[in-house]
C-alpha positions as CSV (number, residue, x, y, z in Angstrom):
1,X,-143.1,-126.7,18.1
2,X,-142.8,-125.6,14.7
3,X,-140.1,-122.7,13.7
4,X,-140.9,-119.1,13.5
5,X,-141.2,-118.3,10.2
6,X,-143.0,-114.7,9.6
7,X,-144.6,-111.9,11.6
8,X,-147.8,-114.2,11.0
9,X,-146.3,-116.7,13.1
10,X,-145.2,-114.2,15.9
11,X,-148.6,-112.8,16.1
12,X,-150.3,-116.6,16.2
13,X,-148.0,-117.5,19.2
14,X,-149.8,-117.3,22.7
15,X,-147.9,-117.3,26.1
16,X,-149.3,-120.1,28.5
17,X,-151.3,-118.1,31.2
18,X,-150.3,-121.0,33.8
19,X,-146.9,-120.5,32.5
20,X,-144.3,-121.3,36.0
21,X,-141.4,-119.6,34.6
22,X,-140.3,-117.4,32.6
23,X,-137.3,-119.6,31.0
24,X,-137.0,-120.4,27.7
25,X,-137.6,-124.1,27.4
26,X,-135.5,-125.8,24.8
27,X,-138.5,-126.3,22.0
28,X,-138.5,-122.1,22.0
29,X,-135.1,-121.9,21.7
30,X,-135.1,-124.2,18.7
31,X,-138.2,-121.9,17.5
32,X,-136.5,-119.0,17.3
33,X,-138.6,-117.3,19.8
34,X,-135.8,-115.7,21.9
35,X,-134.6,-114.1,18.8
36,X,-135.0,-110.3,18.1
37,X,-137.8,-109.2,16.3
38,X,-136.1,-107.4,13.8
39,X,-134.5,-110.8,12.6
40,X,-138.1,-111.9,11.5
41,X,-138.5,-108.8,9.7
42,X,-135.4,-109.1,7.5
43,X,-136.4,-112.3,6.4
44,X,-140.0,-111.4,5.2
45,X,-137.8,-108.4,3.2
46,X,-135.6,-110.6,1.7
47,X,-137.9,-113.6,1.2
48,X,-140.2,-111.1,-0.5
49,X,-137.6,-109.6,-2.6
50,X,-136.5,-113.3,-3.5
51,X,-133.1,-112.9,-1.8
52,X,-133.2,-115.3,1.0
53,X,-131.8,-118.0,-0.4
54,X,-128.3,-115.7,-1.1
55,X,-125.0,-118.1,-0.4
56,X,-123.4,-116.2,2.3
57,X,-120.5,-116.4,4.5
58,X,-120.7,-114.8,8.1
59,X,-117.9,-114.4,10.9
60,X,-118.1,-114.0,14.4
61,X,-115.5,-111.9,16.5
62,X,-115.1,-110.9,20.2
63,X,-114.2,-107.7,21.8
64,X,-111.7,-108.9,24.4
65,X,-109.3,-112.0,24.6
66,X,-111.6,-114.7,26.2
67,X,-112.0,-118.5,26.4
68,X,-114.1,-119.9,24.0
69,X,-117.4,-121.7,25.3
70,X,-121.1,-122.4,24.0
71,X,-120.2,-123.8,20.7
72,X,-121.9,-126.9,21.8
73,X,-124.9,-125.7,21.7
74,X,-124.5,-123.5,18.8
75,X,-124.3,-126.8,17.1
76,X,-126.9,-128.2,18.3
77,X,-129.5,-125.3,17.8
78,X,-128.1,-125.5,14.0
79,X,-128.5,-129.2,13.8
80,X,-131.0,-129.6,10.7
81,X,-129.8,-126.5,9.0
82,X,-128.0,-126.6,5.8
83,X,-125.3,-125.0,6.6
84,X,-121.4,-125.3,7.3
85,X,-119.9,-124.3,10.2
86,X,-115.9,-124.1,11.5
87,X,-115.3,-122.8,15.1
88,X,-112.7,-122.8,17.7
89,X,-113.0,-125.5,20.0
90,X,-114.5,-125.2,23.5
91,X,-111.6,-123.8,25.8
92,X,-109.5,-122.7,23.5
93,X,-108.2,-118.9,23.7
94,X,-108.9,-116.1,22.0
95,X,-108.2,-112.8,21.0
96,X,-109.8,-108.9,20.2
97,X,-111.4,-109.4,16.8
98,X,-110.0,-113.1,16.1
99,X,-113.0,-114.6,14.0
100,X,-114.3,-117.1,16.7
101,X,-116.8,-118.7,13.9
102,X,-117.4,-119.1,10.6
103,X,-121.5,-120.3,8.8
104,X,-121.5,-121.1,5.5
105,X,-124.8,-121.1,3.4
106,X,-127.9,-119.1,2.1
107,X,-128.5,-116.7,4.9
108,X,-132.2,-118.5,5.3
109,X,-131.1,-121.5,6.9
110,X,-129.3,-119.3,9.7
111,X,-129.8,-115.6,9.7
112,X,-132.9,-115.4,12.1
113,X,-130.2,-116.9,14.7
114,X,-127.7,-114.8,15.1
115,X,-129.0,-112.8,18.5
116,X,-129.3,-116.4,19.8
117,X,-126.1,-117.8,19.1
118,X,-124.1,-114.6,20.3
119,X,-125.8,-115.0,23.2
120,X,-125.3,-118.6,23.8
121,X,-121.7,-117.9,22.8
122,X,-121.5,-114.8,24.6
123,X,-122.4,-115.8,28.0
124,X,-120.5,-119.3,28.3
125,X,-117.4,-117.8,26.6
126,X,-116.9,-115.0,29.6
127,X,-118.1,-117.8,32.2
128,X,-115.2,-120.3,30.9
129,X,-112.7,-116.7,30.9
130,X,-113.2,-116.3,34.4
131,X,-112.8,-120.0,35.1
132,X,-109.7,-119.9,33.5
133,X,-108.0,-117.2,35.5
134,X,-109.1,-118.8,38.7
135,X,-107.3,-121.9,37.2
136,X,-103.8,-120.2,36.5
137,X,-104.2,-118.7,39.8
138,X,-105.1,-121.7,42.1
139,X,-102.2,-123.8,39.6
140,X,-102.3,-127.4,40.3
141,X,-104.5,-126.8,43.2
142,X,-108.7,-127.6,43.4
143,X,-111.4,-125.4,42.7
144,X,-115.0,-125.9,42.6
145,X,-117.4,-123.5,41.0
146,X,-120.3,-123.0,43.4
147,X,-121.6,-120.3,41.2
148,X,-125.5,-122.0,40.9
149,X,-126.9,-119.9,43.5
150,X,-126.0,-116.3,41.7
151,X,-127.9,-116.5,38.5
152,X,-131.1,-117.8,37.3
153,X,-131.8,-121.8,37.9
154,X,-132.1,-121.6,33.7
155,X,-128.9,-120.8,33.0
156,X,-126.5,-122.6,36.1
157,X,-126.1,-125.4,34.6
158,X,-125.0,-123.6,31.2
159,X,-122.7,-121.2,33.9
160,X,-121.0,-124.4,35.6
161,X,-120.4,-126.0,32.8
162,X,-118.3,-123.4,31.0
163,X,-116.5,-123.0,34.3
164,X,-115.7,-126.4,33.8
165,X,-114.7,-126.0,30.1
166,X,-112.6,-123.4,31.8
167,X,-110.6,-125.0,34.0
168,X,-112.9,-125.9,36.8
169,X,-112.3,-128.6,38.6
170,X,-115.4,-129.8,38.8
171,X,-119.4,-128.0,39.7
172,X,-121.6,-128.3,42.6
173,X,-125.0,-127.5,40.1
174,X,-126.3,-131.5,39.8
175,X,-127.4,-130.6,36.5
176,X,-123.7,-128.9,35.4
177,X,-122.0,-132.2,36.4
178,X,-124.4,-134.5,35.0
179,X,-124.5,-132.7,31.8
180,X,-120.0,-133.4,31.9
181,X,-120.6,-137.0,32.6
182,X,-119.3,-136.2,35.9
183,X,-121.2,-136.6,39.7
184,X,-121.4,-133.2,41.3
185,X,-119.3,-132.2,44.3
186,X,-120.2,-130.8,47.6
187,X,-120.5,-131.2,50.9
188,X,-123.0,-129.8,53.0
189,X,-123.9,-125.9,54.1
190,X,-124.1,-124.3,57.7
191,X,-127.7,-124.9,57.4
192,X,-126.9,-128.2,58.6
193,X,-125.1,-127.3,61.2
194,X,-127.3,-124.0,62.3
195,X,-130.8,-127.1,62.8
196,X,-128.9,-129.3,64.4
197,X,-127.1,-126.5,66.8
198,X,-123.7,-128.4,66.9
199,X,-120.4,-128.8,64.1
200,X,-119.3,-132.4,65.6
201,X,-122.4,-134.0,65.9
202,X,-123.5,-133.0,61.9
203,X,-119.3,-134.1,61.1
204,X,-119.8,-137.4,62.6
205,X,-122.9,-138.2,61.5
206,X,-122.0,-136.9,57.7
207,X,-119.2,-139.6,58.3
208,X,-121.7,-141.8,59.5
209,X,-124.3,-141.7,56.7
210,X,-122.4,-140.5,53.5
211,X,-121.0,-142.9,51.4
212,X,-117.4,-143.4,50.8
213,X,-117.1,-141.2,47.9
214,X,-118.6,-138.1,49.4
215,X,-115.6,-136.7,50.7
216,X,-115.5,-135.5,54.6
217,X,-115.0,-132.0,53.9
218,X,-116.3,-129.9,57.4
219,X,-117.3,-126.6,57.9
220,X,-115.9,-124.8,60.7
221,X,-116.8,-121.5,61.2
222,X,-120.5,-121.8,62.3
223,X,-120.4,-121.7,66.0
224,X,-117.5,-121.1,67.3
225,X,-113.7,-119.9,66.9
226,X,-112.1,-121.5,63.2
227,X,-109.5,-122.4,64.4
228,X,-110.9,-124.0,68.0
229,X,-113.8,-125.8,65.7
230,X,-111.2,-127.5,63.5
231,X,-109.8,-129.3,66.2
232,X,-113.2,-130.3,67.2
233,X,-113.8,-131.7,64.1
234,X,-110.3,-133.3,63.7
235,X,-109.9,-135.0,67.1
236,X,-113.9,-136.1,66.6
237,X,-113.5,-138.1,62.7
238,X,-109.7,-138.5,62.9
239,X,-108.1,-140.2,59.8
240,X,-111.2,-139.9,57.8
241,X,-111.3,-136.5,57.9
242,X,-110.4,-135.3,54.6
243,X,-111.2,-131.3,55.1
244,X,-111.8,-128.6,56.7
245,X,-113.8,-125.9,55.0
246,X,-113.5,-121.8,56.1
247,X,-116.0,-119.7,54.7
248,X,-115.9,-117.1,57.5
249,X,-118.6,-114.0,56.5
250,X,-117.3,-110.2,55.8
251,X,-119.6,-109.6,58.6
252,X,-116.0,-111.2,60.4
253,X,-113.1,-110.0,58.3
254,X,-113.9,-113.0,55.8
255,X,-111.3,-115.7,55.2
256,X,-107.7,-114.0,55.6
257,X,-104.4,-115.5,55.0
258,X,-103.6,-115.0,58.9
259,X,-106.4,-117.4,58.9
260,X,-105.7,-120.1,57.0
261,X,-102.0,-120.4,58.5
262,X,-103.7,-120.0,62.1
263,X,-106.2,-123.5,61.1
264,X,-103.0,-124.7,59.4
265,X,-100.0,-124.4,62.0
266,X,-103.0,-125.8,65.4
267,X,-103.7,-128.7,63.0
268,X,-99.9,-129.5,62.2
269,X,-99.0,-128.8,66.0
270,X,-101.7,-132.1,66.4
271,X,-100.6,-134.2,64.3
272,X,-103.2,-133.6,61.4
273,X,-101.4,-132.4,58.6
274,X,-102.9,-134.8,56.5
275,X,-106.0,-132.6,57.2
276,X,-106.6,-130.3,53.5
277,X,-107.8,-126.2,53.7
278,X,-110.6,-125.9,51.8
279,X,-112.1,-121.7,51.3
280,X,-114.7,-120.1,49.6
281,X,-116.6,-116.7,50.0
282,X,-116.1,-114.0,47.6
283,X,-113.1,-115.4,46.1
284,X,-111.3,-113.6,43.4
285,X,-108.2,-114.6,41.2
286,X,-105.9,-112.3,43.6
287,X,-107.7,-113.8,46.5
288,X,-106.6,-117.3,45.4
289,X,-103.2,-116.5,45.2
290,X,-103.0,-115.0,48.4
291,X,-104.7,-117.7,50.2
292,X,-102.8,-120.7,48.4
293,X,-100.4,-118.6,49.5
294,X,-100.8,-118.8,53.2
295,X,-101.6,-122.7,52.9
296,X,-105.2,-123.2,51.4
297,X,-105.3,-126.6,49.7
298,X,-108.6,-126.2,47.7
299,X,-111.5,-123.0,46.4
300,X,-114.8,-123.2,46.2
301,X,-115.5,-119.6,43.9
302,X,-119.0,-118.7,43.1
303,X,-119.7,-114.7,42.0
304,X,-116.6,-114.3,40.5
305,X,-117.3,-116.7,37.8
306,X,-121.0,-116.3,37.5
307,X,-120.9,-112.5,37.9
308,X,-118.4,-112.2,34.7
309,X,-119.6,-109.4,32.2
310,X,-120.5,-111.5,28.3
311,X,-118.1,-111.2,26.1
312,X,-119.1,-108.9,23.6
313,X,-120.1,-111.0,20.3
314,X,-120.4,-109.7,16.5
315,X,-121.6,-111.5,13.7
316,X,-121.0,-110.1,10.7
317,X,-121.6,-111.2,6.6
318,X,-118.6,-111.1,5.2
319,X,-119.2,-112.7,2.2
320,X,-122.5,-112.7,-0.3
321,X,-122.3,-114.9,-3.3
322,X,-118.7,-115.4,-3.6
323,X,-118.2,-111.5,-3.2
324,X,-116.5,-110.0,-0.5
325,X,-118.8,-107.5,1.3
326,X,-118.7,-106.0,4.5
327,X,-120.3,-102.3,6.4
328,X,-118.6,-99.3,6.7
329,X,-115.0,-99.7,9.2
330,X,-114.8,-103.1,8.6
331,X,-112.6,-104.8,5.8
332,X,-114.7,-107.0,3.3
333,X,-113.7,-110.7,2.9
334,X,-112.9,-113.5,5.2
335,X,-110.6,-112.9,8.3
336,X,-108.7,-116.1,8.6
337,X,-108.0,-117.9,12.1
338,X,-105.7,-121.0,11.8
339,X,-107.7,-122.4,14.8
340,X,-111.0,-122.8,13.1
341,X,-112.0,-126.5,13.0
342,X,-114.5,-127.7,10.6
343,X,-117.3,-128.9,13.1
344,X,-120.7,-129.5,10.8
């Protein structure tokens, strides 16, 4: 697909009528078809007015600290283009108005895609943000992002792996993982357990069936009492039992501290203390904390991470032809950030 050039080219472009989704694919991206309009317009202006090809130096800058993710692909939609580029690295922090990335070059090469890399930055930097406080407040301990299910199939992957990038210990979205080089993790929902009407049976089959590298992590709040069902599931797949998972609805209080030590103390009184706490369902930062807390051992978090708010991203010229320029209430010139790498 060939780049978006001019209006011309806008008006020529015709939508698929059998179109399945509504998803950018990665050939529009690289178009410059998710761009704003207006983007396309400045550069008929300044083409016309023989400006385009102006050396210019723009910055990037957030409003609110954050963890930077999404650069990756920032590089990779500027792949062919002249340009240079110097950004923080992927996961590493920032600050209100610290300049997050620097492009280098005549403003033709990049300008048309500025909404698209804000946006790609944006998005993946908040993810990574809220994957990082989950990490300092689960510490050394595991957590999963099972955020997939909470935002459109076209952007998990992108979701999971910033959550990764942010401190994630690993994603449940096959796509997320594979992108990491990594095999997703995950065991299996109540679904399993609701079609084939009993905990044990699906536990020793999953045992049965899985292979060994698919840990035997077991849901126990389907059927009956948490507590009562861990047992079940303990005396049932003994040693191999690596888990028990509680993801207990609000519709019943939800996973609660008193809880986890109530499945934690029945299993010690039986001898399976080797036997990890694994919870998920709504969980928060303060949640984590309060559950590790009571004896958790692992977190699966899902809408905390996907549901984070982007990160508010600016791109602004800062330079034109050596000459330090910049709009009214900001300060012209370069804003420098020891943390910049050169990466193209």
């Amino acid at each position: 697909m060939e780049e978006i050039k001019n209006l011309k080219d806008v008006k020529k472009f015709k939508v698929d009528s059998e179109r399945p989704f509504y998803s950018a694919n990665h050939d529009e991206i690289k178009a410059g078809l998710t761009t704003d309009i207006y983007f396309i317009k400045t550069m008929e202006i300044l083409r016309h007015m023989g400006l385009s090809g102006k050396n210019v130096v723009a910055e990037v800058f957030p409003r609110k600290s954050g963890i930077m993710c999404g650069v990756e692909e920032v590089l990779s939609l500027l792949k062919d283009k002249n340009i240079e580029i110097y950004s923080l690295p992927e996961g590493e922090s920032f600050e209100p108005k610290d300049t997050v990335m620097r492009i280098k070059g005549a403003y033709e090469e990049f300008g048309m895609f500025e909404t698209v890399l804000l946006g790609m930055l944006a998005h993946s930097s908040a993810w990574a943000t809220a994957s990082r406080q989950c990490r300092e407040a689960a510490g050394d301990k595991v957590y999963i992002c099972f955020g997939a299910r909470h935002v459109h199939p076209a952007v998990a992957p992108v979701m999971e792996r910033a959550a990764v990038i942010g401190g994630a210990n690993n994603a449940s979205c096959i796509l997320a993982a594979k992108l990491l080089g990594r095999e997703p993790s995950g065991t299996i929902p109540h679904a399993a357990m609701l079609v084939a009407g009993d905990t044990v049976s699906v536990a020793r089959i999953y045992d049965e069936i899985m292979p060994p590298d698919s840990p035997r992590i077991i849901l126990v709040d389907t059927f009956r009492d948490e507590a009562e069902e861990a047992m079940a599931v303990a005396e049932a797949l003994g040693r191999t039992l690596e888990g028990v998972r509680l993801d207990t609805p609000s519709e019943r209080g939800g996973v609660t501290p008193e809880l986890v030590n109530e499945v934690r103390k029945r299993l010690d009184q039986k001898g399976y203390n080797y036997v990890k706490i694994f919870v998920s369902g709504g969980l928060s930062p303060d949640r984590i904390r309060e559950l590790s807390a009571a004896g958790a051992d692992a977190f699966g978090v899902g809408s905390y991470i996907s549901g984070a708010s982007p990160i508010d991203m600016t791109l602004d010229l800062k330079m034109v032809d050596g000459t330090p320029i910049a709009k009214r209430g900001r300060i012209p010139g370069l804003i420098d950030n020891p943390k910049l790498r050169k990466m193209k």
